[in-house]
C-alpha positions, 0 to 999 in steps of 0.5 A: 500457525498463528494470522498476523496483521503487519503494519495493519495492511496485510494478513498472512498465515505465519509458521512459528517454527520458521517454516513456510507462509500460506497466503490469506484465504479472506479473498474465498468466502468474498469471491474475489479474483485477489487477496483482501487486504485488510484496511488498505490505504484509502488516502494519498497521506496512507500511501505515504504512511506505508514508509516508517518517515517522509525521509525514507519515502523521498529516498525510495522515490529520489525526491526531497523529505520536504516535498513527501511532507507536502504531499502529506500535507495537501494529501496528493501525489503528484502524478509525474512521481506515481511512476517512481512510487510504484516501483518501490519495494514498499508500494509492490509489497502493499499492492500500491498501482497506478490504477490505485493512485488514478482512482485515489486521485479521482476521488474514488474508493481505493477498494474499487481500485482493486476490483 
């Protein structure tokens, strides 16, 4: 068994022999409800950072690479798309959520997002 930090959000228990995959148990000793990510997204821009180009995150979306650059850019996403964001496969994989994306927007903590 070896930990794994992928893309540096997630930590995840990985067989070497292709077996089975335990979950984190960081959460325990913290006495959370929910695994601990470990340096989840604290911006807007690391939201959009969880796609490998702007290219794929306007494809998953449907909007335009020019537009995800903007967002990069002023470091918001505008809310009429959180909709669409959230439903990607990438944001379900890295805990991304509405709630994420209201507190990010109210200027709070994203870590508070998740409490």
């Amino acid at each position: 068994m070896k930990s794994l930090t992928l893309r540096g959000f997630f930590m995840k228990t990985v067989c070497l022999c292709g077996l089975a995959r335990s979950p984190d148990k960081m959460s325990l000793p913290f006495k959370t409800i929910c695994l601990i990510s470990v340096g989840m997204a604290d911006s807007f821009r690391s939201i959009i950072d969880l796609w490998p180009t702007r290219i794929a995150m306007a494809t998953d979306v449907g909007g335009a690479a020019g537009e995800v650059s903007k967002w990069w850019q002023r470091d918001k996403i505008p809310d009429r798309w959180w909709a669409r964001v959230v439903s990607t496969r990438v944001a379900m994989e890295n805990g991304v959520t509405l709630e994420v994306l209201a507190r990010l927007a109210a200027g709070a903590n994203v870590e508070e997002a998740r409490a």
